[in-house]
VEXMI-559524 format. One record per residue: residue in one letter; residue number from 1; y, x, z of N, C-alpha, C, O in turn. Coordinates in Angstrom, 2 decimals. Atoms other than C-alpha are relative to their C-alpha. Layout:
N
<node residuo="A" num="NUM" n_yy="Y" n_xx="X" n_zz="Z" ca_yy="Y" ca_xx="X" ca_zz="Z" c_yy="Y" c_xx="X" c_zz="Z" o_yy="Y" o_xx="X" o_zz="Z"/>
...
***
This chain:
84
<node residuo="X" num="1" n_yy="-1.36" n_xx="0.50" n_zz="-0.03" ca_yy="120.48" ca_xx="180.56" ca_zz="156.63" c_yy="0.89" c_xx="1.05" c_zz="0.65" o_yy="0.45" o_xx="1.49" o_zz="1.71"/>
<node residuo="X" num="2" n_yy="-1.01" n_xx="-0.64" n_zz="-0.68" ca_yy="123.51" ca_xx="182.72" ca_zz="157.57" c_yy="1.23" c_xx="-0.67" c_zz="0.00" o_yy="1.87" o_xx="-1.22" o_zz="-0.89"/>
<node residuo="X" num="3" n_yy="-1.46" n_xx="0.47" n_zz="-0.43" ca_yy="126.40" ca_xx="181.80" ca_zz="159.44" c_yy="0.97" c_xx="0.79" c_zz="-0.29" o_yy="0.88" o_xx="1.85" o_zz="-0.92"/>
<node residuo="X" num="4" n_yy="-1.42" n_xx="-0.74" n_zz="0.33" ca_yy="130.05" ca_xx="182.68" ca_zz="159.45" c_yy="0.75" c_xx="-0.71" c_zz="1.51" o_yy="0.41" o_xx="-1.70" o_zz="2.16"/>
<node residuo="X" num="5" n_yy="-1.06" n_xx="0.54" n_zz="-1.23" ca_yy="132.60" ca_xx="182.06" ca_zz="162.31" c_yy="0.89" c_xx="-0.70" c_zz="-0.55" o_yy="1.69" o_xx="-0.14" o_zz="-1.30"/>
<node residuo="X" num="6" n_yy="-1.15" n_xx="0.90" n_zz="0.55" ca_yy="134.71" ca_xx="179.28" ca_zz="161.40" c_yy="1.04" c_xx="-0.43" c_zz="0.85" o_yy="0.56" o_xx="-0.75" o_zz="1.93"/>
<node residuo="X" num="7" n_yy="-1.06" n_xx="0.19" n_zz="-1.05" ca_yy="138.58" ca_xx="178.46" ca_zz="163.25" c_yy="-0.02" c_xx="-1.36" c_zz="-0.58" o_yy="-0.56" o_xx="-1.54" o_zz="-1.67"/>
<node residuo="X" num="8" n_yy="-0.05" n_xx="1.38" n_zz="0.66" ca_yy="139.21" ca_xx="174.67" ca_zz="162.75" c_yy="1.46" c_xx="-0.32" c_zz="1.24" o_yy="1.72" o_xx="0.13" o_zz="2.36"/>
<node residuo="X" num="9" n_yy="-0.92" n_xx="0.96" n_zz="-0.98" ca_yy="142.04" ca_xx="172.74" ca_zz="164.37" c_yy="0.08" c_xx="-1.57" c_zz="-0.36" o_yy="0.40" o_xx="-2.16" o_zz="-1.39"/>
<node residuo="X" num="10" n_yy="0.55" n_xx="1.44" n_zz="-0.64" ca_yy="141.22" ca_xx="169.35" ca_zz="165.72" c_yy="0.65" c_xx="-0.70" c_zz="0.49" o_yy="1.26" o_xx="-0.18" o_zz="1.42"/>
<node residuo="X" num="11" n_yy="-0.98" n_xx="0.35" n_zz="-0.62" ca_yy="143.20" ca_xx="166.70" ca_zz="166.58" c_yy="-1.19" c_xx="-0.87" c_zz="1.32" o_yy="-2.10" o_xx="-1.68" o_zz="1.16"/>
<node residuo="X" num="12" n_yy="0.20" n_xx="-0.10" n_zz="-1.33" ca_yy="142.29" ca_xx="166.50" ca_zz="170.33" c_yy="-1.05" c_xx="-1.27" c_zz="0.58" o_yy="-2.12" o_xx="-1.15" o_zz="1.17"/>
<node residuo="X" num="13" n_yy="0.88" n_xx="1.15" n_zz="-0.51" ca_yy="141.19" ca_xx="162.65" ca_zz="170.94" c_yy="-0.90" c_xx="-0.32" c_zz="-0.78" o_yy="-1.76" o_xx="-1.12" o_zz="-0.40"/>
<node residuo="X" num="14" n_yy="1.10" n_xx="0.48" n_zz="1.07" ca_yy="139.16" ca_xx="162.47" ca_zz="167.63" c_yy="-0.97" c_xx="0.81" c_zz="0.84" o_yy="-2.05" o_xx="0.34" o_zz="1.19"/>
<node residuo="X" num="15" n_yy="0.72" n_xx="-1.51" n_zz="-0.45" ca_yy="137.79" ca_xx="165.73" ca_zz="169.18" c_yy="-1.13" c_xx="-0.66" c_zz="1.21" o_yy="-2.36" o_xx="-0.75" o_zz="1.17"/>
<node residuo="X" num="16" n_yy="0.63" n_xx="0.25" n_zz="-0.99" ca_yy="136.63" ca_xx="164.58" ca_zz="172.01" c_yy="-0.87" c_xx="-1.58" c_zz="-0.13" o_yy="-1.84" o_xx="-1.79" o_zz="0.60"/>
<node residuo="X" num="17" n_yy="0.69" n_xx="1.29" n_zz="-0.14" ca_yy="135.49" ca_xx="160.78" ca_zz="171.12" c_yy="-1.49" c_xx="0.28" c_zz="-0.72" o_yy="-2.62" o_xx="-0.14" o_zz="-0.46"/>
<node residuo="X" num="18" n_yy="0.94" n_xx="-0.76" n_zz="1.00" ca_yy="133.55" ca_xx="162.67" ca_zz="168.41" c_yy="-1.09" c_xx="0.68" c_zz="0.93" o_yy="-2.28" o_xx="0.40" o_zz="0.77"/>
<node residuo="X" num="19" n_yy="1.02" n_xx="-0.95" n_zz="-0.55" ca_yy="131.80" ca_xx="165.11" ca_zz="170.79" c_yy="-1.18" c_xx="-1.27" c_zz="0.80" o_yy="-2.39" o_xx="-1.50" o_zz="0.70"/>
<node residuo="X" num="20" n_yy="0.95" n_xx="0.79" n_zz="-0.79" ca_yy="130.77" ca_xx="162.48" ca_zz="173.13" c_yy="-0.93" c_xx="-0.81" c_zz="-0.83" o_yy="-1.98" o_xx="-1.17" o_zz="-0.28"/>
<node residuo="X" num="21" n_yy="1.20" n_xx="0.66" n_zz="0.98" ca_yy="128.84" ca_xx="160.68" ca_zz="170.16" c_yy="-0.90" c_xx="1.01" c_zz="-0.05" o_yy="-2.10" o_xx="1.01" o_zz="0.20"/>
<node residuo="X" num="22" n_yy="1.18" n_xx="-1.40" n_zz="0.58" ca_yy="127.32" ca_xx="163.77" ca_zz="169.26" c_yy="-1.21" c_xx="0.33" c_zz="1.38" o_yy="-2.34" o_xx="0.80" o_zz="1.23"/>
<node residuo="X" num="23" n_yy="0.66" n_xx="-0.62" n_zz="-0.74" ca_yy="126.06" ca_xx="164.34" ca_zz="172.62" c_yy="-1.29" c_xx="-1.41" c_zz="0.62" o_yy="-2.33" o_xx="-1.40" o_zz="1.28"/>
<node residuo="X" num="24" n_yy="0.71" n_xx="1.69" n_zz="-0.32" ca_yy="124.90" ca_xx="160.22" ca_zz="172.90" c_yy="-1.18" c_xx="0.43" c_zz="-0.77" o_yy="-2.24" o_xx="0.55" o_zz="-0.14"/>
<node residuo="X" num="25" n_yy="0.98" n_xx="-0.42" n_zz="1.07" ca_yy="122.75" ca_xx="161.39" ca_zz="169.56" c_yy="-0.45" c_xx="1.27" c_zz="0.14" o_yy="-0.92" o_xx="1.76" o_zz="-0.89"/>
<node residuo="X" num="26" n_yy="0.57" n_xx="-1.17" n_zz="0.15" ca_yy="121.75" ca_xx="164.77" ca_zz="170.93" c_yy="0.26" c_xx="1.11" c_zz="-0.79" o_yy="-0.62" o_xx="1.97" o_zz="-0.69"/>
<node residuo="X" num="27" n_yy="-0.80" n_xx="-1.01" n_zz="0.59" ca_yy="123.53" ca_xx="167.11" ca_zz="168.95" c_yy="1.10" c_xx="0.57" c_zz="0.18" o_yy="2.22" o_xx="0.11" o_zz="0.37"/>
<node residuo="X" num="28" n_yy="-1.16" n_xx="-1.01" n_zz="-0.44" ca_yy="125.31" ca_xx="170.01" ca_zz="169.48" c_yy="1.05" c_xx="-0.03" c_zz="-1.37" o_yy="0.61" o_xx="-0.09" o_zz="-2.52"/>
<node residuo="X" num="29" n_yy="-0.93" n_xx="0.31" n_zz="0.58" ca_yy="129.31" ca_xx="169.75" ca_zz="167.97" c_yy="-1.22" c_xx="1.09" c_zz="-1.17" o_yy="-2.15" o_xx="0.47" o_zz="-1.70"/>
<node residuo="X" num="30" n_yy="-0.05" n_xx="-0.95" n_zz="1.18" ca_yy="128.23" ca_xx="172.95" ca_zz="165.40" c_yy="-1.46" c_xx="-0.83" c_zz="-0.49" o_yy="-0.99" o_xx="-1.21" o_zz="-1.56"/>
<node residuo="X" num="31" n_yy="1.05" n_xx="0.70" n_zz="0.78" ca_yy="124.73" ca_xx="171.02" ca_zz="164.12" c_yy="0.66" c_xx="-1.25" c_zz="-0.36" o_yy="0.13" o_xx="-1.69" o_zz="-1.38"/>
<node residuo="X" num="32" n_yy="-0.48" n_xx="1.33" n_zz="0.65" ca_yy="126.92" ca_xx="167.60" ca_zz="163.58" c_yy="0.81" c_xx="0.43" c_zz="-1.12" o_yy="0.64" o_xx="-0.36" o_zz="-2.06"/>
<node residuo="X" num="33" n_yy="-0.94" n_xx="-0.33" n_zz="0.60" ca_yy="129.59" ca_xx="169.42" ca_zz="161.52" c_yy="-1.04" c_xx="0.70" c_zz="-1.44" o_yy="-0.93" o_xx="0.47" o_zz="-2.65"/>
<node residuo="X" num="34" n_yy="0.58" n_xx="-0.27" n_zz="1.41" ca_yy="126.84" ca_xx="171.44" ca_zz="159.52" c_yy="-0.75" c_xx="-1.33" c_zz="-0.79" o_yy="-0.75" o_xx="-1.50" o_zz="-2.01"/>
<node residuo="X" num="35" n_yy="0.71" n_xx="1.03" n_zz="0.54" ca_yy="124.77" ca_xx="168.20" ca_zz="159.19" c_yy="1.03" c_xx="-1.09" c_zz="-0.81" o_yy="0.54" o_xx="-2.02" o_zz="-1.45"/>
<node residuo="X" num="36" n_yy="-0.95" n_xx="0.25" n_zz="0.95" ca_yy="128.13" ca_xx="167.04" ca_zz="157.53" c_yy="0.07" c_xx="0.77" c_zz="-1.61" o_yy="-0.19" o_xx="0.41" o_zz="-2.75"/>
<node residuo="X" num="37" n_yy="0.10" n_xx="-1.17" n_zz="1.28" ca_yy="128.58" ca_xx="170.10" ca_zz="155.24" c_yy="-1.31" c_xx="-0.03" c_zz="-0.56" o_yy="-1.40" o_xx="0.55" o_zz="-1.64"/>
<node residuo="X" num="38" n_yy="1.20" n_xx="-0.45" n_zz="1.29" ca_yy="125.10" ca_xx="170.03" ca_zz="153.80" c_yy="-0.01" c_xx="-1.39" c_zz="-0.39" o_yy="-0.68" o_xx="-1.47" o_zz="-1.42"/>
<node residuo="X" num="39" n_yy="-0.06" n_xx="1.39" n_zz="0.64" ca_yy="125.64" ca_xx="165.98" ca_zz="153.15" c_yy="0.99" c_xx="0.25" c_zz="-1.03" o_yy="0.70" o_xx="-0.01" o_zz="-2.19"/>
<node residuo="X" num="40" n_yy="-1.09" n_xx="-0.10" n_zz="1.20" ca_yy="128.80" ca_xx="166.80" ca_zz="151.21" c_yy="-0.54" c_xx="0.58" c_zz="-0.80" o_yy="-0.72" o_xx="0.02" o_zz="-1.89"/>
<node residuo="X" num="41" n_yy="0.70" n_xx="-0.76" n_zz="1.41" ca_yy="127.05" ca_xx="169.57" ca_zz="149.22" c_yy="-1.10" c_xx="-0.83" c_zz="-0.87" o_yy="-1.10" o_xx="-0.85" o_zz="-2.10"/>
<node residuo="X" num="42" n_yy="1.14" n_xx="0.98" n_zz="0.73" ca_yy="123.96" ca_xx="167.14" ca_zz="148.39" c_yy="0.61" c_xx="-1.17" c_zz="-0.51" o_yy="0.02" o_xx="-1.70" o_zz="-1.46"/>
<node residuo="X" num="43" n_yy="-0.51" n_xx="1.14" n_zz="0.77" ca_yy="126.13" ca_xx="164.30" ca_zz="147.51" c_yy="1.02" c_xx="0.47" c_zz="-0.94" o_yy="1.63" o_xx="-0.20" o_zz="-1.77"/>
<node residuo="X" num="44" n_yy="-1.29" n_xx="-0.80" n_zz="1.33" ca_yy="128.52" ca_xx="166.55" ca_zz="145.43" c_yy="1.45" c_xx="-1.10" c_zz="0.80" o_yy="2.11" o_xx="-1.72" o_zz="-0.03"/>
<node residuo="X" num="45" n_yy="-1.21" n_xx="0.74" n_zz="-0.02" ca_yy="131.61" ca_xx="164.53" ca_zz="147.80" c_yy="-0.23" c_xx="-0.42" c_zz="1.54" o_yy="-1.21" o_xx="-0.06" o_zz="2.19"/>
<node residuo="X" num="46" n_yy="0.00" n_xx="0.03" n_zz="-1.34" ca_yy="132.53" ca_xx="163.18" ca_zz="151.22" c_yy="-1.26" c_xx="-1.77" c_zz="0.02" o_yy="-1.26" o_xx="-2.84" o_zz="-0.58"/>
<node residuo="X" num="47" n_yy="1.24" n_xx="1.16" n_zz="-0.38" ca_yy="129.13" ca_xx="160.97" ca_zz="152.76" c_yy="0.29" c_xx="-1.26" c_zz="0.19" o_yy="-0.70" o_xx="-1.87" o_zz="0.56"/>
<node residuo="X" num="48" n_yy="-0.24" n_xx="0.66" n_zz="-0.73" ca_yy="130.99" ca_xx="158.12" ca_zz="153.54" c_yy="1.39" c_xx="-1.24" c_zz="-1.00" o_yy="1.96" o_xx="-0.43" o_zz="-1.73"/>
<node residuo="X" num="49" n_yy="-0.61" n_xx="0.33" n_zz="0.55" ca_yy="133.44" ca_xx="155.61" ca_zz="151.80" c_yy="1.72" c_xx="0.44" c_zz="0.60" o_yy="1.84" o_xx="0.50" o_zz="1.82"/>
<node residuo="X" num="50" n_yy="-1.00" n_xx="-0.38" n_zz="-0.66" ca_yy="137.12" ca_xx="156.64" ca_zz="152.37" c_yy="0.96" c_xx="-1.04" c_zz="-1.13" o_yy="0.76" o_xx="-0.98" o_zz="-2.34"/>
<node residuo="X" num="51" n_yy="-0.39" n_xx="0.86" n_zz="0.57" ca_yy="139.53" ca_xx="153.79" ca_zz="151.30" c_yy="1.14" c_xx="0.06" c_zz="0.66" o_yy="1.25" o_xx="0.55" o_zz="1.79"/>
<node residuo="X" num="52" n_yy="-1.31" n_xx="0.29" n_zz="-0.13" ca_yy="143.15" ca_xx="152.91" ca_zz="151.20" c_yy="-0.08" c_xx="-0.95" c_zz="0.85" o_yy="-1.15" o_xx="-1.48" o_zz="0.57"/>
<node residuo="X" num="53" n_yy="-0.12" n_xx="1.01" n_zz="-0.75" ca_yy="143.82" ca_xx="150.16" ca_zz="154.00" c_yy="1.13" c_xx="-1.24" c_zz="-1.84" o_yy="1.90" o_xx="-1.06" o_zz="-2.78"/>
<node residuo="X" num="54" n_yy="-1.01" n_xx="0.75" n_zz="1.35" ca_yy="144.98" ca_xx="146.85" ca_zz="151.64" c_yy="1.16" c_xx="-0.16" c_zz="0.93" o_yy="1.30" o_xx="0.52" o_zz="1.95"/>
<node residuo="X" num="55" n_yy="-0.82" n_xx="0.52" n_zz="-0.22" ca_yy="148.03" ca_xx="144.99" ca_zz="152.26" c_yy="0.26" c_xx="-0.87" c_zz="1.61" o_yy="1.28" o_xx="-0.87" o_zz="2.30"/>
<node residuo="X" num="56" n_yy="0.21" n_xx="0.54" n_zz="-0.98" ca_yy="146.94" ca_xx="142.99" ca_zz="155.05" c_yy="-0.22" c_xx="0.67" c_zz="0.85" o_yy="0.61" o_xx="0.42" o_zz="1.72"/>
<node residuo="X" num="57" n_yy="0.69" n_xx="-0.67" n_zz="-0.45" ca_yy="144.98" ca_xx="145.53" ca_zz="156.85" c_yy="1.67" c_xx="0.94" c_zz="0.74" o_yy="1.88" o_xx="0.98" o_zz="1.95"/>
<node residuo="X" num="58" n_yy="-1.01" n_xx="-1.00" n_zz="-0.60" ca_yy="148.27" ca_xx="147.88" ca_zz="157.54" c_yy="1.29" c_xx="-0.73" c_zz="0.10" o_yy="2.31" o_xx="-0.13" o_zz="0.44"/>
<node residuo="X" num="59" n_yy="-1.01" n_xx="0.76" n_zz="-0.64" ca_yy="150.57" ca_xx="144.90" ca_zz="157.95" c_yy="-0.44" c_xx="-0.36" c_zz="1.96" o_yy="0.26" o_xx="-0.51" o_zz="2.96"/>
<node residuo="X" num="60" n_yy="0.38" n_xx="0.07" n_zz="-1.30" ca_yy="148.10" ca_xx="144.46" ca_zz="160.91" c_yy="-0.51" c_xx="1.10" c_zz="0.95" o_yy="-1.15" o_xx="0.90" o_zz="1.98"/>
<node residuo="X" num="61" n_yy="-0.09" n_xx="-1.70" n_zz="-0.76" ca_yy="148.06" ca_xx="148.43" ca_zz="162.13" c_yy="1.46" c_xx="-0.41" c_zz="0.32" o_yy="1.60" o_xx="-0.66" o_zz="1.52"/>
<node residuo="X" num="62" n_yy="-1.33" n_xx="-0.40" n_zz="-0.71" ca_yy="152.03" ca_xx="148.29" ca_zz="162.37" c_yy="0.50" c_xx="-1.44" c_zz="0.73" o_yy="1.62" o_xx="-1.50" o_zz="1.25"/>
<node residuo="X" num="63" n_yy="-0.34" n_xx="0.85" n_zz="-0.75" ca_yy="151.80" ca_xx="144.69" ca_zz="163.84" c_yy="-0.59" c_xx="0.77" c_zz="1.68" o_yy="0.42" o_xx="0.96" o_zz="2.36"/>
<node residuo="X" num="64" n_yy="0.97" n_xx="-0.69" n_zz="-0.89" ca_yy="149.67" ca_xx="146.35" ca_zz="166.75" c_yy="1.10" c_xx="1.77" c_zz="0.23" o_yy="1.17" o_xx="2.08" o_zz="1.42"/>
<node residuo="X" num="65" n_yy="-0.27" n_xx="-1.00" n_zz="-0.48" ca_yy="151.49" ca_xx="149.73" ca_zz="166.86" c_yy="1.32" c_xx="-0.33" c_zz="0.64" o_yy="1.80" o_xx="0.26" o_zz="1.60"/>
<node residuo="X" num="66" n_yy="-1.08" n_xx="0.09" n_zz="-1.23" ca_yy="154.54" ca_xx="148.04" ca_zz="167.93" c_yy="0.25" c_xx="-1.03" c_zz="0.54" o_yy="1.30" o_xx="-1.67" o_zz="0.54"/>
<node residuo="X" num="67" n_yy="0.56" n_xx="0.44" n_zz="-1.53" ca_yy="153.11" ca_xx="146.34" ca_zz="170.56" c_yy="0.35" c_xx="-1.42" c_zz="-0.16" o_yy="0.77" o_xx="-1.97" o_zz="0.86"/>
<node residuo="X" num="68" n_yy="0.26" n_xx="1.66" n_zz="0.23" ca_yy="153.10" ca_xx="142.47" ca_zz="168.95" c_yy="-1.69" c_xx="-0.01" c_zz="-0.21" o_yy="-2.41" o_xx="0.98" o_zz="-0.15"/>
<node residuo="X" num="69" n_yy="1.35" n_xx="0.57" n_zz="-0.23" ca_yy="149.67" ca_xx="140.66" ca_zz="168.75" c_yy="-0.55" c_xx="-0.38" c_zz="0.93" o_yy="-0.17" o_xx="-0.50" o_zz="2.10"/>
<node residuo="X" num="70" n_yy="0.89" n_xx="-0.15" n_zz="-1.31" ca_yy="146.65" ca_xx="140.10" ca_zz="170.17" c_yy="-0.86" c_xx="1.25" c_zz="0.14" o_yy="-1.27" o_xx="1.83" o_zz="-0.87"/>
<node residuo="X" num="71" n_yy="1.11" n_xx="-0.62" n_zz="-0.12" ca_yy="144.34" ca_xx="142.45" ca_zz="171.81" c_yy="-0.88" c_xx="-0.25" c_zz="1.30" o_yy="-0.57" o_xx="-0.64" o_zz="2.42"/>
<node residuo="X" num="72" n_yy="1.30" n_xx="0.52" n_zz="-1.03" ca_yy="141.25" ca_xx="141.94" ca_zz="173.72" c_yy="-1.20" c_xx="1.37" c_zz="0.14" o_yy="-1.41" o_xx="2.34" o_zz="-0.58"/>
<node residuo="X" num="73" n_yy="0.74" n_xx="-1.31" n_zz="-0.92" ca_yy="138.83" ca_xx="144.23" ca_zz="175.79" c_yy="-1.24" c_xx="0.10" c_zz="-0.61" o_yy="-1.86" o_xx="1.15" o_zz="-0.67"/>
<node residuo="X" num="74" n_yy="1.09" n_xx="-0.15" n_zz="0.29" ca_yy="135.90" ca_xx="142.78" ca_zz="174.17" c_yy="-0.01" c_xx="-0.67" c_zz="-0.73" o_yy="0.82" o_xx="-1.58" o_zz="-0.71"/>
<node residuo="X" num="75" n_yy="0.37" n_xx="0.85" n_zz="0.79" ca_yy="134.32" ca_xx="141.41" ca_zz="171.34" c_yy="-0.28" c_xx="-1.22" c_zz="0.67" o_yy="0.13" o_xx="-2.32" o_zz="0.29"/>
<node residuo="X" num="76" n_yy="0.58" n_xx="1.95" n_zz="-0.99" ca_yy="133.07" ca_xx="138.34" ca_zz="173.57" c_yy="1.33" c_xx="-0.68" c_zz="-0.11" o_yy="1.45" o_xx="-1.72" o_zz="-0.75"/>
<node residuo="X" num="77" n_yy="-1.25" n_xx="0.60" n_zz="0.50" ca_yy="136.91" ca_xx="137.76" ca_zz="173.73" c_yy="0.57" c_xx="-0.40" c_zz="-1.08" o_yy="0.96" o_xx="-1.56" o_zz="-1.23"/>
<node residuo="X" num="78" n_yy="-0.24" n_xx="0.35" n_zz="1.75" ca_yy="137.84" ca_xx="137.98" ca_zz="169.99" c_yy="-1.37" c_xx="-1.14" c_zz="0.03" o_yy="-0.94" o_xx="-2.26" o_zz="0.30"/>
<node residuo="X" num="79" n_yy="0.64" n_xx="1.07" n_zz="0.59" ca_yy="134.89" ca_xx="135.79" ca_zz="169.30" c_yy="0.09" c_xx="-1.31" c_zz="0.56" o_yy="-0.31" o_xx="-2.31" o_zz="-0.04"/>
<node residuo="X" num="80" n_yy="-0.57" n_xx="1.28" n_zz="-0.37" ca_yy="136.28" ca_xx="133.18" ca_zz="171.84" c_yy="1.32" c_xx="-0.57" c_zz="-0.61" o_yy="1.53" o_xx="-1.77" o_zz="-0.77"/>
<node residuo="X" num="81" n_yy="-1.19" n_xx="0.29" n_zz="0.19" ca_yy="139.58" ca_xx="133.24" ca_zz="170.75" c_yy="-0.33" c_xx="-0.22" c_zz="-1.75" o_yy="0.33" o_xx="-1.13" o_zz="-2.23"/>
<node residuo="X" num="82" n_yy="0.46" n_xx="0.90" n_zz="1.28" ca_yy="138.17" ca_xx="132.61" ca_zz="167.06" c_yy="-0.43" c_xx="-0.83" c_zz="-0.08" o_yy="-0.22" o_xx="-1.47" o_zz="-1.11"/>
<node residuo="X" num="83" n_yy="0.50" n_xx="1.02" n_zz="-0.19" ca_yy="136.07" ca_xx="130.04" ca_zz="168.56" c_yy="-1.13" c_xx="-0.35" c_zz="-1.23" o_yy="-1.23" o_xx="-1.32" o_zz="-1.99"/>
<node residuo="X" num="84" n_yy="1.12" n_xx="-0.06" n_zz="0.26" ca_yy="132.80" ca_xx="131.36" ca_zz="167.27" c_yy="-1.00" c_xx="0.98" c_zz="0.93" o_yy="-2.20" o_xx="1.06" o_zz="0.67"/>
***
């Protein structure tokens, strides 16, 4: 296998929530990123489903981004407040 030096720009908090998985699962950032790139090449496309949010879904992102709703700390909460 031969490498190449690659520049990337990262947006900062993905960056970092990202690393700390990688490091939960033992992998160094540059082995998660190739173990990406050789999934895309073997699947001929990106590993993963990538979907439009529907109607509902991004009525309830911009209910939440400006600062109406609910939010809760934990699932234990959401599943009380569903009352399951």
């Amino acid at each position: 296998m031969t490498t190449e030096p690659t520049s990337l720009r990262l947006d900062s908090d993905a960056k970092k929530r990202a690393y700390a998985i990688f490091e939960q699962v033992g992998l160094k950032p540059t082995q998660a990123i190739n173990l990406f790139l050789k999934q895309v090449a073997l699947r001929g496309g990106i590993p993963f489903d990538i979907k439009v949010p529907n109607a509902d879904t991004l009525a309830a992102m911009e209910e939440l981004d400006s600062g109406k709703g609910k939010r809760f700390k934990s699932k234990d909460e959401l599943f009380e407040d569903l009352d399951i």
